[in-house]
Backbone bond lengths (Angstrom), bond angles and torsions (degrees), N, CA, C in turn:
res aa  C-N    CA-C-N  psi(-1)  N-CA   C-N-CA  omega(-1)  CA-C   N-CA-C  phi
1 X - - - 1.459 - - 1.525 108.45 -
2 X 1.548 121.50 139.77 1.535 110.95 166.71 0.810 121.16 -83.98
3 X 1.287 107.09 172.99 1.927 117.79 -149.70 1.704 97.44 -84.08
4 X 1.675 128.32 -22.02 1.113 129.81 -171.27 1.647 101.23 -79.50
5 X 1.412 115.07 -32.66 1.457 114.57 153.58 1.237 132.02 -42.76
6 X 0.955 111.11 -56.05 1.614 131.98 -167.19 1.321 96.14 -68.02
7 X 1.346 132.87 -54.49 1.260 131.56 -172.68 1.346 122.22 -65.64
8 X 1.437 120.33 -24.78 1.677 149.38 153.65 1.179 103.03 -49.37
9 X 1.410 126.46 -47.04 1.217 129.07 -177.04 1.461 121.94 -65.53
10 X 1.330 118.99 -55.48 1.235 137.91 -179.40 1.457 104.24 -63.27
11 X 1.386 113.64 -52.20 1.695 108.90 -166.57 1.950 99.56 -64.44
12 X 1.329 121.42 -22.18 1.331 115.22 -169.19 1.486 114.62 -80.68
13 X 1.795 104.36 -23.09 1.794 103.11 176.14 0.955 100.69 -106.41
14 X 1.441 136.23 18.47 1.612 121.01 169.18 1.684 95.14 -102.85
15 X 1.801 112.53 -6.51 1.702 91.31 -173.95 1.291 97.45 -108.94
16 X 1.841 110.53 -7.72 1.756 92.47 149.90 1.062 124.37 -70.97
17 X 1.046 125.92 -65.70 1.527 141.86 151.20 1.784 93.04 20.58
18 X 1.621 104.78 -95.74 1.342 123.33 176.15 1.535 105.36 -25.64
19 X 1.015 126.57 -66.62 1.416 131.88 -167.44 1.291 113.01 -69.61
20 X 1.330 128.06 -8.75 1.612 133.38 163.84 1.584 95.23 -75.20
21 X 1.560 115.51 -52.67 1.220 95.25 -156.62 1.509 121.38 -99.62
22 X 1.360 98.67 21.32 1.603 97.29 159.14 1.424 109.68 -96.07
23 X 1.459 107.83 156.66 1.222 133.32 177.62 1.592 133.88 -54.68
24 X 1.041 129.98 120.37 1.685 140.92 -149.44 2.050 98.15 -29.37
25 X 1.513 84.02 -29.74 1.957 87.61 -166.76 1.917 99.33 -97.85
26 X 1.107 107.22 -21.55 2.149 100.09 154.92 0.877 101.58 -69.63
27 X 1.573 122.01 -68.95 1.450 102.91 -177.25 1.739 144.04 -35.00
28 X 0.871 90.90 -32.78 1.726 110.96 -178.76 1.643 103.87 -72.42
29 X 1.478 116.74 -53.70 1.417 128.27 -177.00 1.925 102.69 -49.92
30 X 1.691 81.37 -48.46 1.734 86.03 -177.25 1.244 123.14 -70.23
31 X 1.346 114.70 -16.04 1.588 122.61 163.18 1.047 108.86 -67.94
32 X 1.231 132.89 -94.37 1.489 139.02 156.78 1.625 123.48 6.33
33 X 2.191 104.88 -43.18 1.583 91.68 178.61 1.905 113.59 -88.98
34 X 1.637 108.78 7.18 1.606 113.01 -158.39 1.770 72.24 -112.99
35 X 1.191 151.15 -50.40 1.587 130.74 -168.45 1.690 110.39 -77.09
36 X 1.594 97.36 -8.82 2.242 98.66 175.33 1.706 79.79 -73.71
37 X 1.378 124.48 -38.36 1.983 106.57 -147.46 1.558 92.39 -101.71
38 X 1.039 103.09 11.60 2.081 91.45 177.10 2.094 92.31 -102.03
39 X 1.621 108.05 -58.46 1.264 126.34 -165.25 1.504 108.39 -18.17
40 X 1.402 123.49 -66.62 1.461 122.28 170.68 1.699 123.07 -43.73
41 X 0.916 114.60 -32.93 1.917 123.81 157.18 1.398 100.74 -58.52
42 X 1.319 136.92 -76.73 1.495 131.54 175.16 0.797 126.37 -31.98
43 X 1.761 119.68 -63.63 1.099 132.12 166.65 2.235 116.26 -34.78
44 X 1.287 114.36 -47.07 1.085 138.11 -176.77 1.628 119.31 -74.21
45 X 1.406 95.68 -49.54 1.775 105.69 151.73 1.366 133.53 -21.83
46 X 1.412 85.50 -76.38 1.724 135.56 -179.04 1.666 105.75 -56.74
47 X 1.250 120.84 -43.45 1.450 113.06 173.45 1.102 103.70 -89.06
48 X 1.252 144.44 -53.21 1.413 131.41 165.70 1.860 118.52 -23.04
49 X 1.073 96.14 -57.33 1.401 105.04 171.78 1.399 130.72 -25.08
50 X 2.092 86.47 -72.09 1.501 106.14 178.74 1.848 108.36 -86.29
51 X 1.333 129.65 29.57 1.392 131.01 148.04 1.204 118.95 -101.91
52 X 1.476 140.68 -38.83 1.140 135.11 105.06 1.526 132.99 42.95
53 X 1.737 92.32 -99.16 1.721 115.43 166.58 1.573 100.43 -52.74
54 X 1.459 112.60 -71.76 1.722 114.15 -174.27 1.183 119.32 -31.04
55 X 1.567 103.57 -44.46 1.651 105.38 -179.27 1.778 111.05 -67.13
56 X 1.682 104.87 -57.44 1.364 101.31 173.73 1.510 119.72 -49.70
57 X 0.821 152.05 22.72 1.853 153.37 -116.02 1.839 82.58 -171.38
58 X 1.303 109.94 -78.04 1.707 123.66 -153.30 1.681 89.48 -73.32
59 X 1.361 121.59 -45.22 1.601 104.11 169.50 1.393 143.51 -61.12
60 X 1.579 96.47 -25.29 1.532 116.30 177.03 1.897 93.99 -80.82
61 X 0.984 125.86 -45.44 1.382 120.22 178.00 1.531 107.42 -63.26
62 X 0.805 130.83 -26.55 1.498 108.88 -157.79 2.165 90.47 -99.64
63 X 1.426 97.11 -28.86 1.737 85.45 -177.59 1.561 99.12 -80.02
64 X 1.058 130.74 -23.17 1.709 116.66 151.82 1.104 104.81 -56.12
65 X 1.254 133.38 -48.82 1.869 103.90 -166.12 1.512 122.77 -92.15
66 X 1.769 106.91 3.57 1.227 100.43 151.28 1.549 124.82 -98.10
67 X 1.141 111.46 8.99 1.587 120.60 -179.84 1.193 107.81 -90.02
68 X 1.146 104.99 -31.55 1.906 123.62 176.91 1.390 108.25 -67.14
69 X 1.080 117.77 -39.29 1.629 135.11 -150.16 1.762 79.29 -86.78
70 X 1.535 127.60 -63.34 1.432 116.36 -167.26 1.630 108.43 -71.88
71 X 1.298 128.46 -11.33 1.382 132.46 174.66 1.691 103.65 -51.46
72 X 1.854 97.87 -59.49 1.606 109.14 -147.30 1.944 86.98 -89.77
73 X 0.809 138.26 -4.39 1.740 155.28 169.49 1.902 83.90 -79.62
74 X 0.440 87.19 -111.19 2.169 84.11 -174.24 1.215 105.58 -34.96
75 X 1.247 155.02 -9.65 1.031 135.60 -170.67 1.941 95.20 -110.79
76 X 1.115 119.95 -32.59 1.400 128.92 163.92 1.726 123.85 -55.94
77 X 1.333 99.41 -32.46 1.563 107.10 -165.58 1.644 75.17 -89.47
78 X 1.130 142.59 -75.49 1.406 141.00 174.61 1.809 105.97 -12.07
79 X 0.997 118.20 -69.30 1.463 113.15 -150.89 1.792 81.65 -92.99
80 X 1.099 128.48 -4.36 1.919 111.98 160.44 1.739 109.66 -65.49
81 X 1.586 85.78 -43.44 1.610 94.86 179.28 1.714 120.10 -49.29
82 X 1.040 99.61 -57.57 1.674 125.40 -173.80 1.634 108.74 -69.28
83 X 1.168 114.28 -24.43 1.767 129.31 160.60 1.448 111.34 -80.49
84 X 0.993 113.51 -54.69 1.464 100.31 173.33 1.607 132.35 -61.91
85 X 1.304 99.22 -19.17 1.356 116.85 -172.83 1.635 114.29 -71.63
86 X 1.812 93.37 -52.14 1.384 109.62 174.91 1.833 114.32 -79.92
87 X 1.105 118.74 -2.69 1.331 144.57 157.25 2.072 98.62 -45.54
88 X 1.670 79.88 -74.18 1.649 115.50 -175.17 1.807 103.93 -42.59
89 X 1.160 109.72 -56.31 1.696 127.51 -147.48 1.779 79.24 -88.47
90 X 1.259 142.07 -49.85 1.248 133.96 -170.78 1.688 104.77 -72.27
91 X 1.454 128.36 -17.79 1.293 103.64 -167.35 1.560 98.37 -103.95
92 X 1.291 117.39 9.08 1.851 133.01 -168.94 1.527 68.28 -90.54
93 X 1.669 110.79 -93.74 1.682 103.49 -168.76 1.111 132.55 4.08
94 X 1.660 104.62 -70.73 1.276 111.99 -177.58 1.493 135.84 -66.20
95 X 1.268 110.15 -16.63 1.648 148.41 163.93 1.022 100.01 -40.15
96 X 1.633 111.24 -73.66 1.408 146.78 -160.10 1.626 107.49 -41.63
97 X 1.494 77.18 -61.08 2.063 103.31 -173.04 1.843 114.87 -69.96
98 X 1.244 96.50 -25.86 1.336 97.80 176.44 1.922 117.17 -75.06
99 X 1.557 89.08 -56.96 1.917 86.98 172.34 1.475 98.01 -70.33
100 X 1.345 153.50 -32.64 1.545 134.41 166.44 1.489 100.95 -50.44
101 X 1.203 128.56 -44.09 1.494 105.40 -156.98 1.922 98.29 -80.14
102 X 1.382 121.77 -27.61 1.093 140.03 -157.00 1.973 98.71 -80.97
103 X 1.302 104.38 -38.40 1.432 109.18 169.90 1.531 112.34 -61.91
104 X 1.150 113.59 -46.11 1.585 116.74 -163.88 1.464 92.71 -70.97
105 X 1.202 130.91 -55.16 1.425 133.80 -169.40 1.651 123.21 -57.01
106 X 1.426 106.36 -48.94 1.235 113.51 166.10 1.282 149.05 -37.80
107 X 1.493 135.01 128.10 1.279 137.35 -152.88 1.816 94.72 -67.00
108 X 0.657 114.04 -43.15 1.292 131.11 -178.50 1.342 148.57 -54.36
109 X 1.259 129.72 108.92 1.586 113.58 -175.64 1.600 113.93 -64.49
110 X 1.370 112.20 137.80 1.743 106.74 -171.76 1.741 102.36 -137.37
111 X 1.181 104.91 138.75 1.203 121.07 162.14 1.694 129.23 -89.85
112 X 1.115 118.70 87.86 1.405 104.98 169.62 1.636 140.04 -7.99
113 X 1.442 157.76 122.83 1.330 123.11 172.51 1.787 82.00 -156.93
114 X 1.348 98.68 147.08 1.919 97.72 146.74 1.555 113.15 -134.49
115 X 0.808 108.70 171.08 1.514 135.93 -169.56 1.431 89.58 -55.93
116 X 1.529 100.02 147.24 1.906 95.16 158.03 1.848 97.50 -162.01
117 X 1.575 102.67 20.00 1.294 99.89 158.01 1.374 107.24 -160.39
118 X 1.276 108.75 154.46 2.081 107.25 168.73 1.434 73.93 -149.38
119 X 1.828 107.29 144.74 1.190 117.35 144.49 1.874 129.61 -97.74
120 X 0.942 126.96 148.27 1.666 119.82 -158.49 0.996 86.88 -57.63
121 X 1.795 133.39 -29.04 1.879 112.45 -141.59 1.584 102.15 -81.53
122 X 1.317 101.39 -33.65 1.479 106.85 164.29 1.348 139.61 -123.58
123 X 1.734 110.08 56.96 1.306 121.05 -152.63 1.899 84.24 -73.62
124 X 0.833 136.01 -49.30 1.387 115.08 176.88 1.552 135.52 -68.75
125 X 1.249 126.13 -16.08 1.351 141.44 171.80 1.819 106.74 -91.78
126 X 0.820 135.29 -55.38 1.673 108.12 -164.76 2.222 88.76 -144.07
127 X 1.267 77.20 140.79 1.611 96.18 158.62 1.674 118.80 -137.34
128 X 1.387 122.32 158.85 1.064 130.13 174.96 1.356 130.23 -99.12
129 X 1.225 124.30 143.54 1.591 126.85 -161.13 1.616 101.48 -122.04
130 X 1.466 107.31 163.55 1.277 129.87 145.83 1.028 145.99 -58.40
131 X 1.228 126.99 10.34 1.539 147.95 -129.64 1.729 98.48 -136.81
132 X 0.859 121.52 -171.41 1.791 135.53 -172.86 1.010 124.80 158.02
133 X 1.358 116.20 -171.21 1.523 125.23 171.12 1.405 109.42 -99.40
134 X 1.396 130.17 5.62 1.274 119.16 160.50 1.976 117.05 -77.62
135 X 1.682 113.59 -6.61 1.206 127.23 -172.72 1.313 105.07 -97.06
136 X 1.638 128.31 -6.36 1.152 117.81 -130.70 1.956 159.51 31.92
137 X 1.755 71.17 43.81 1.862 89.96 145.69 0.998 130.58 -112.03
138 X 1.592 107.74 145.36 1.519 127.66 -177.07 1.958 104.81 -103.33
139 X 1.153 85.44 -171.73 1.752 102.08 164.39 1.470 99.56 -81.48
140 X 1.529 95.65 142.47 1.423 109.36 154.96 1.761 108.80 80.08
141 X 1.048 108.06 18.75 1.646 100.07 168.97 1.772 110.00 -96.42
142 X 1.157 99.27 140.59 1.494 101.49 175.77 1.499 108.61 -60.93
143 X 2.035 100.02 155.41 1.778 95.84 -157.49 2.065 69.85 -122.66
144 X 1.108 121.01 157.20 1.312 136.27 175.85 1.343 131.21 -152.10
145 X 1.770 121.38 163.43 1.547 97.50 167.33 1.380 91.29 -136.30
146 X 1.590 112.16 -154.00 1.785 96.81 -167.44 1.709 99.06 -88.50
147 X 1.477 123.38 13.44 1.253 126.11 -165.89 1.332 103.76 -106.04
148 X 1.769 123.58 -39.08 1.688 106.62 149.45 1.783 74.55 168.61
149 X 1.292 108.95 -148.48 1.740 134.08 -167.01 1.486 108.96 -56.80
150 X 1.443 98.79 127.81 1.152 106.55 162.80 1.520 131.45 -102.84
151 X 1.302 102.94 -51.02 1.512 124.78 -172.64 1.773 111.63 176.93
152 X 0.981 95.08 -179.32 1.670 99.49 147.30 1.753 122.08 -135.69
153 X 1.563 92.59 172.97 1.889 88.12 172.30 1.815 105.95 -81.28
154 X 1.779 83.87 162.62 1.417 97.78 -178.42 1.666 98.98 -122.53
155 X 1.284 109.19 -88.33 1.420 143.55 -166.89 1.595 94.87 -72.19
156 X 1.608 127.76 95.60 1.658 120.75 173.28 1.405 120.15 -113.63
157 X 1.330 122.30 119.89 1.336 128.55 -157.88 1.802 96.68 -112.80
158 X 1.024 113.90 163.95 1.382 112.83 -177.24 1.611 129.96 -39.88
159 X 1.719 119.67 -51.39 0.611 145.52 161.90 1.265 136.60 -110.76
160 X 1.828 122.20 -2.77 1.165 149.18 153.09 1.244 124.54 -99.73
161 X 1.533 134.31 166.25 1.015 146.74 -176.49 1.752 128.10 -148.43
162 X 1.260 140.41 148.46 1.231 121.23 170.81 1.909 108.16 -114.77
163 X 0.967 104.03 151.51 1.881 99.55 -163.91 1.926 88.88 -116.83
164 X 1.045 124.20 117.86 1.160 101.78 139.31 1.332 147.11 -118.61
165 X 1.306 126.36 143.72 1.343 146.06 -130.22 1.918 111.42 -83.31
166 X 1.061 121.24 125.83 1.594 142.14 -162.19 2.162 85.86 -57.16
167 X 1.015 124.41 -51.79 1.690 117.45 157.61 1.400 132.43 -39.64
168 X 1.743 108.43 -22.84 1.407 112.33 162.64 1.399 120.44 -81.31
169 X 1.685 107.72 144.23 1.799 107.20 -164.54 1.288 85.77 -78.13
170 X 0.993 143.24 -28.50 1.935 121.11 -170.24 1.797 108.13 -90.88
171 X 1.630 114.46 18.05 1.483 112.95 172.02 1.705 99.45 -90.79
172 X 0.885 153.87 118.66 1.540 141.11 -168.59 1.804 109.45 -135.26
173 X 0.988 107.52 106.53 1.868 129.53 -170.67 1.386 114.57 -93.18
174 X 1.028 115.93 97.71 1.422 108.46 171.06 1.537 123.99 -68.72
175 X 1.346 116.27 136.57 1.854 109.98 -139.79 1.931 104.95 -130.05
176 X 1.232 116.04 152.68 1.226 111.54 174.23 1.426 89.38 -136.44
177 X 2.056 100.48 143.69 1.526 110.42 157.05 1.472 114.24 -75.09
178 X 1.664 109.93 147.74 1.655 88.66 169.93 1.704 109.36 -93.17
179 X 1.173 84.74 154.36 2.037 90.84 173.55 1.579 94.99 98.04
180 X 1.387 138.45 -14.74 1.466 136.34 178.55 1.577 116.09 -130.55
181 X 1.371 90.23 164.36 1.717 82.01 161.86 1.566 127.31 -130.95
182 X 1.520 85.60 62.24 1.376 120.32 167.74 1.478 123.99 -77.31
183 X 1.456 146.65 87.99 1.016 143.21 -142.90 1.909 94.66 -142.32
184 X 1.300 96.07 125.12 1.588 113.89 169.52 1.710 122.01 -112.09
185 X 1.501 114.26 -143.04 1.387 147.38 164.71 1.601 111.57 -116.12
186 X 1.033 130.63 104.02 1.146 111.52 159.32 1.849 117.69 -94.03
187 X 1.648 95.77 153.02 2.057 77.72 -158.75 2.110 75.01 -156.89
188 X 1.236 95.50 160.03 1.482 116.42 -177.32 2.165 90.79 -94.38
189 X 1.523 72.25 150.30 1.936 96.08 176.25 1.494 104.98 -105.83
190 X 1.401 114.52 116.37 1.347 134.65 167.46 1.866 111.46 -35.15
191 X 0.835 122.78 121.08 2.142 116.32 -171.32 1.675 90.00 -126.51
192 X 1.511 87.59 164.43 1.765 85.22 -172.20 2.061 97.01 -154.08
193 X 1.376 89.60 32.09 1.580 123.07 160.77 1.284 134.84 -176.47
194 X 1.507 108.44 161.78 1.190 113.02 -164.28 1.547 108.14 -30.88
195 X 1.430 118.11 146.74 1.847 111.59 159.50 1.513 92.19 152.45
196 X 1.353 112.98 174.32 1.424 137.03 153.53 1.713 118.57 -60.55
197 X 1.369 138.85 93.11 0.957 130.21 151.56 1.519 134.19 -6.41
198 X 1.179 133.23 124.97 1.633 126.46 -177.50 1.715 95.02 -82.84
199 X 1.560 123.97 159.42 1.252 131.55 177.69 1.664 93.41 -131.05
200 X 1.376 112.39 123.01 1.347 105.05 174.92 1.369 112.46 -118.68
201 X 1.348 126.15 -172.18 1.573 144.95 169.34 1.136 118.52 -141.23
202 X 1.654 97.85 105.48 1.657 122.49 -165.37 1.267 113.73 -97.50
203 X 1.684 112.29 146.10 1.613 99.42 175.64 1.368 111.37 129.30
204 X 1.287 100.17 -37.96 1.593 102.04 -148.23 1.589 111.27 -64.10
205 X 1.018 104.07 163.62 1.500 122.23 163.93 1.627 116.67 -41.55
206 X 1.372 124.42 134.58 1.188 118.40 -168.92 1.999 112.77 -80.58
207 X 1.264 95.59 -21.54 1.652 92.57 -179.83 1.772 97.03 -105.42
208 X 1.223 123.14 37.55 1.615 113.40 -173.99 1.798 102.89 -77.31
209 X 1.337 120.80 -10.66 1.090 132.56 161.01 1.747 96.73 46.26
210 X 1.877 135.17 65.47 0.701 128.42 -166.25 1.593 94.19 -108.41
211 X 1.739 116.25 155.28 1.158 125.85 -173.65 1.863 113.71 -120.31
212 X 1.319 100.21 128.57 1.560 106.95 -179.29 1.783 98.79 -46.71
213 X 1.719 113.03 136.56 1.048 163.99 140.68 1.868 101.25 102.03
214 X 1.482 104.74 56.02 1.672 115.60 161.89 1.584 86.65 -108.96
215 X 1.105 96.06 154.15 1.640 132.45 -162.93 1.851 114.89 -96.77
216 X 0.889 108.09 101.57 1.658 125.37 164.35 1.621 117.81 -70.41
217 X 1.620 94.59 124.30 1.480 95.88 -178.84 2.045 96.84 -150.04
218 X 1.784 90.55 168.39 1.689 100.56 -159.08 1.609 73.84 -67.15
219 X 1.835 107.46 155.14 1.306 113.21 165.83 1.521 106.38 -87.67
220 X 1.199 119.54 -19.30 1.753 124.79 -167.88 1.784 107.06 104.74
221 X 1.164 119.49 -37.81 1.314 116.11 175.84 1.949 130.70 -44.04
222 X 1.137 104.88 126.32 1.231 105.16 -177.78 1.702 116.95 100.97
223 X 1.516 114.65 5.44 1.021 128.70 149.96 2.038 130.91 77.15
224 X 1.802 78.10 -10.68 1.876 95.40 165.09 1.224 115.35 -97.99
225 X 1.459 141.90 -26.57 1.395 130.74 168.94 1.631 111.68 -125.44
226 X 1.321 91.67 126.49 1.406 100.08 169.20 1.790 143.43 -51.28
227 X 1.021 120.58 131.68 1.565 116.99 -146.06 1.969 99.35 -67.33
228 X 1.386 126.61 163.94 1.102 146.69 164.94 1.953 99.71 72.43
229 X 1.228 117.79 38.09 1.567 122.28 179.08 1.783 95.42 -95.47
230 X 1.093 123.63 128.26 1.934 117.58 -172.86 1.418 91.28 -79.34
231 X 1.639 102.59 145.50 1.190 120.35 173.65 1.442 115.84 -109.12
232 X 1.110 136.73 -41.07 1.363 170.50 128.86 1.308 149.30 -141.31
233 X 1.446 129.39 -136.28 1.807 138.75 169.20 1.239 68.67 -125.57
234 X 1.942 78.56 161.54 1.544 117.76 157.85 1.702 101.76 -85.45
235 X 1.564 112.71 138.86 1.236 104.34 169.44 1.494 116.20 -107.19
236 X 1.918 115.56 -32.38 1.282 105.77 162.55 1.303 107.85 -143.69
237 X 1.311 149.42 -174.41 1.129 151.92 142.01 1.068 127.25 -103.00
238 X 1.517 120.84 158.05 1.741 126.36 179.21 1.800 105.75 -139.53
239 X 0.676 110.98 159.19 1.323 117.72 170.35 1.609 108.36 -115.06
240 X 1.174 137.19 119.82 1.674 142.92 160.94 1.123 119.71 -46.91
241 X 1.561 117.85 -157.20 1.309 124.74 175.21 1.893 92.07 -108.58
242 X 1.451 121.60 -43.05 1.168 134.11 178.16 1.603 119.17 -86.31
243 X 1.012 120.43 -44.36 1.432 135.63 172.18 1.635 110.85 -144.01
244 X 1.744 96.56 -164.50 1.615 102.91 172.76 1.240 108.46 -118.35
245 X 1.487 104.71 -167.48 1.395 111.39 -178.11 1.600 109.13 -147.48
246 X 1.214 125.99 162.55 1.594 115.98 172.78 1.827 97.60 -150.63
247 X 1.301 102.40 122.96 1.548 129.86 160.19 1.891 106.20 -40.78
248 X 1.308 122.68 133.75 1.370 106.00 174.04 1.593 100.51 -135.39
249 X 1.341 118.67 164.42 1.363 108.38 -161.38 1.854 78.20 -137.82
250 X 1.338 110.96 125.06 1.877 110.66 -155.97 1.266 90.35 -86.96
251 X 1.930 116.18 164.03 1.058 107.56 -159.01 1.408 102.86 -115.77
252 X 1.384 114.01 6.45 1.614 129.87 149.57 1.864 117.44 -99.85
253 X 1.627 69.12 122.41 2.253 73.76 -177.76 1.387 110.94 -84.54
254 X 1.559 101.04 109.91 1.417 110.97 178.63 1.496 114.10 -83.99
255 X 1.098 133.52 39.16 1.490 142.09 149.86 1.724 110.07 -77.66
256 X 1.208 102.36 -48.56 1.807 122.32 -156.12 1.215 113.79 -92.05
257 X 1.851 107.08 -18.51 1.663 120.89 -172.57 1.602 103.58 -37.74
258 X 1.327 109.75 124.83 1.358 126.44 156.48 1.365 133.48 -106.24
259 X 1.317 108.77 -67.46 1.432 136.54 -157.66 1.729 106.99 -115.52
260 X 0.908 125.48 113.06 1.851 126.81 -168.50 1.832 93.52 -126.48
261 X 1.932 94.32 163.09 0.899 75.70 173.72 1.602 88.44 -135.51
262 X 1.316 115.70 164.68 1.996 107.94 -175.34 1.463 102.42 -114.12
263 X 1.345 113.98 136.04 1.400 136.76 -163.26 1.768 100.69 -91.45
264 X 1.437 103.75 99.49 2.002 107.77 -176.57 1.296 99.45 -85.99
265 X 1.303 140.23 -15.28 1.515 132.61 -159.31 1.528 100.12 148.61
266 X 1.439 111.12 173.65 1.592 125.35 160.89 1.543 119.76 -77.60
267 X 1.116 132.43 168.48 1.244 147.93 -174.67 1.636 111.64 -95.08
């Protein structure tokens, strides 16, 4: 053993030693003066401790409140979903109820149909229906919604149909302004890029002096669409060298076309 041991040794049972042989009330003093020189270690311990805990405490809180944070984040994108949907399902409804109420009212016998094809090359000239000659459709009946002109059929297959669209230049409408008796062609403009087709009304009279947002409708002439069906507004006018012309902005949006209905006769 080394001697720096040994001497460790001795000094520790001579200061028990000492501390046996003082008296119940030294003893006590001597307790009292070895827990004053420890106390600041405890004291020092003891906050260590509880910074420690605080920290373990403020970390466990904060990964709850980002766990929380991705809970109510998914549970939000969820009920956007489920809002939009019923967004979706309420504005079909109302769709629904409008051409129902628009069927019952109508002079017209109508056939139900929707779309169940467009091709891009001619997303503005012809779409395809549900409809046929097992329903009794032919060629050439006017196609409509309760918002005004659509087209008519061309191409009728038993249970299919081809519609083509009032934006195609070979669909050609014979047209009345209301409030005049200004009466044209209305006919689709050939485009050769992306966009909305212009629909115009050709013909007219050179002093018809017509003003953007009077109302275009079939005159009845020419014996495929029935007269007073809306075609659109005027959006501008021009005057020619021979006649005029007027821009029309249709009063069915053929972007959104869904649901048509085909005109078999009157009631």
């Amino acid at each position: 053993m080394k001697r720096s041991n040994i001497v460790a040794l001795v000094l520790f049972f001579v200061a028990v030693g000492g501390i046996l042989a003082l008296n119940p009330r030294n003893t006590i003093k001597a307790q009292s003066y070895f827990l004053g020189m420890v106390a600041p270690f405890f004291r020092t311990g003891s906050s260590l401790h509880k910074e420690i805990v605080d920290y373990r405490q403020k970390l466990k809180t904060l990964l709850e409140l980002e766990q929380e944070n991705k809970t109510l984040m998914i549970e939000n994108r969820e009920l956007t979903a489920k809002n939009e949907f019923n967004n979706g399902l309420a504005a079909e409804n109302e769709q629904l109820r409008n051409a129902l109420g628009y069927e019952q009212r109508s002079p017209f016998n109508l056939i139900p149909a929707r779309i169940i094809a467009r091709d891009a090359g001619s997303w503005w000239s012809t779409v395809k229906i549900d409809r046929g000659r097992d329903v009794g459709v032919d060629s050439d009946m006017p196609v409509l919604t309760e918002d005004g002109l659509v087209g008519k059929t061309t191409t009728v297959a038993n249970n299919v149909c081809t519609v083509v669209l009032i934006a195609d230049e070979n669909c050609k409408v014979s047209a009345v302004v209301e409030g005049t008796r200004e009466q044209g062609i209305v006919m689709g403009e050939r485009i050769y890029s992306p966009g909305i087709p212009e629909i115009s009304l050709n013909f007219l009279s050179k002093n018809a002096n017509l003003k953007p947002g009077m109302k275009v409708y079939t005159s009845g002439v020419g014996g495929v669409y029935p007269s007073g069906l809306p075609i659109g507004i005027i959006k501008d006018f021009k005057v020619r060298e021979l006649d005029s012309r007027a821009t029309i902005i249709p009063s069915v949006d053929l972007t959104t076309l869904q649901d048509v209905f085909i005109v078999v006769g009157k009631k």
